[in-house]
VMD Tcl script that draws the C-alpha trace (Angstrom):
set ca {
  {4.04 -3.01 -13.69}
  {6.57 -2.65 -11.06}
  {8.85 -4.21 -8.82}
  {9.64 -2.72 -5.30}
  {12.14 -3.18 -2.52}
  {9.92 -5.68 -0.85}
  {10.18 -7.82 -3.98}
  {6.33 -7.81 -5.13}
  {5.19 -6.74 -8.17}
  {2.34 -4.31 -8.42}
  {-0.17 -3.01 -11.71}
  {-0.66 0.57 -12.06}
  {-2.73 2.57 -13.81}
  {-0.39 5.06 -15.55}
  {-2.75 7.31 -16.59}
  {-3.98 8.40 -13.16}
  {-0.57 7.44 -11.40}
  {-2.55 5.16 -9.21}
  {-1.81 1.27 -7.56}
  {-4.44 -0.89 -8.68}
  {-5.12 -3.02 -6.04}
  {-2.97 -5.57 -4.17}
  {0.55 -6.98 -5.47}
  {0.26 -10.32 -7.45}
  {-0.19 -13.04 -5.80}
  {2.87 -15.23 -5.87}
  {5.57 -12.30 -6.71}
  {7.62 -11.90 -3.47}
  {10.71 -12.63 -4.61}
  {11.15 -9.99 -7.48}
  {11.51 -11.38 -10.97}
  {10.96 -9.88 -14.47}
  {7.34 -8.94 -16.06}
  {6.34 -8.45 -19.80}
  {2.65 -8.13 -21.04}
  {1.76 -10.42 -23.72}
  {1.12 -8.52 -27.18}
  {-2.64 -8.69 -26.35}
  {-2.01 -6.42 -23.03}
  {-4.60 -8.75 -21.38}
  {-1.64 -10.99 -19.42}
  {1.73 -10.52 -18.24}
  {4.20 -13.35 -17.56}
  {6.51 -13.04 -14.66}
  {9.17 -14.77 -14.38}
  {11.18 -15.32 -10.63}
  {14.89 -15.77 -9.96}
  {14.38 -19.61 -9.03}
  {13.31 -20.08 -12.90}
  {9.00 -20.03 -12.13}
  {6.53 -18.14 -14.25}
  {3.32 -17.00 -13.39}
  {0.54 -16.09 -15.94}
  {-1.66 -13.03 -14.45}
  {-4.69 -12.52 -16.48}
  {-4.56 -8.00 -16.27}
  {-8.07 -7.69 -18.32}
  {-10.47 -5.38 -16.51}
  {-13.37 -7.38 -18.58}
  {-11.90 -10.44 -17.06}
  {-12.14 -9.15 -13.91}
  {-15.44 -7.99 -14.04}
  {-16.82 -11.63 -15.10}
  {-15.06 -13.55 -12.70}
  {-16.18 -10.66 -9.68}
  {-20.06 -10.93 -11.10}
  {-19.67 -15.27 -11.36}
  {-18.45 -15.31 -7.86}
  {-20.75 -13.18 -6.45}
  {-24.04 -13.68 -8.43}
  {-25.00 -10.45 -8.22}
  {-24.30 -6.32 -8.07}
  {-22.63 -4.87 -5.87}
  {-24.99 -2.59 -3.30}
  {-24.45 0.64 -2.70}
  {-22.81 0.42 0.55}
  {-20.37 -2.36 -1.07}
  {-19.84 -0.40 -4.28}
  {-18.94 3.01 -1.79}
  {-16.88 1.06 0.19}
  {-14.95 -0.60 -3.02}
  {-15.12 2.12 -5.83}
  {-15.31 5.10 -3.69}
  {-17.23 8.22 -5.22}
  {-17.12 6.28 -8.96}
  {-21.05 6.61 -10.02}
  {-22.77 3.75 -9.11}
  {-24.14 1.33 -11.68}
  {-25.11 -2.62 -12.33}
  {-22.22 -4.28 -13.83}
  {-23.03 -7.73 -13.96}
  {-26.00 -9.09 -15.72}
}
mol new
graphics top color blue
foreach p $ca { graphics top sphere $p radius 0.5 }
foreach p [lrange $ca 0 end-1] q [lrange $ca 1 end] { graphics top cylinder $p $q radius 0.2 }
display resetview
């Protein structure tokens, strides 16, 4: 988890060195991030005294991706999302 000069806080994946996806939503200001003990949330906390809860669980994410969209992804969506990771059904 990081912090840059814009103020947003951003996950990455340390073992590849890579972003993972988009800053978290609500962190513009800067602020201070710990994971909980479970590594499955982090708690950020802004200058003006708020705290957000992210929920950082890639199992979490997959649910909520497969409730929204009722379905896999197609091949042309999982290309354009995923890249060249082999394709597969994720969500039952």
């Amino acid at each position: 988890m990081t912090a840059s000069d814009d103020g947003k806080l951003r996950l990455w994946d340390v073992g590849t060195r890579k972003l993972i996806g988009v800053p978290l939503p609500g962190s513009t200001t800067g602020g201070t991030v710990r994971f909980f003990p479970n590594g499955k949330q982090v708690l950020g906390v802004f200058p003006d005294g708020t705290g957000v809860v992210w929920n950082v669980d890639p199992a979490a994410w997959k649910a909520k991706a497969c409730s929204v969209a009722n379905r896999n992804l197609r091949p042309d969506e999982w290309k354009q999302f995923l890249g060249n990771r082999p394709y597969q059904d994720v969500c039952p």
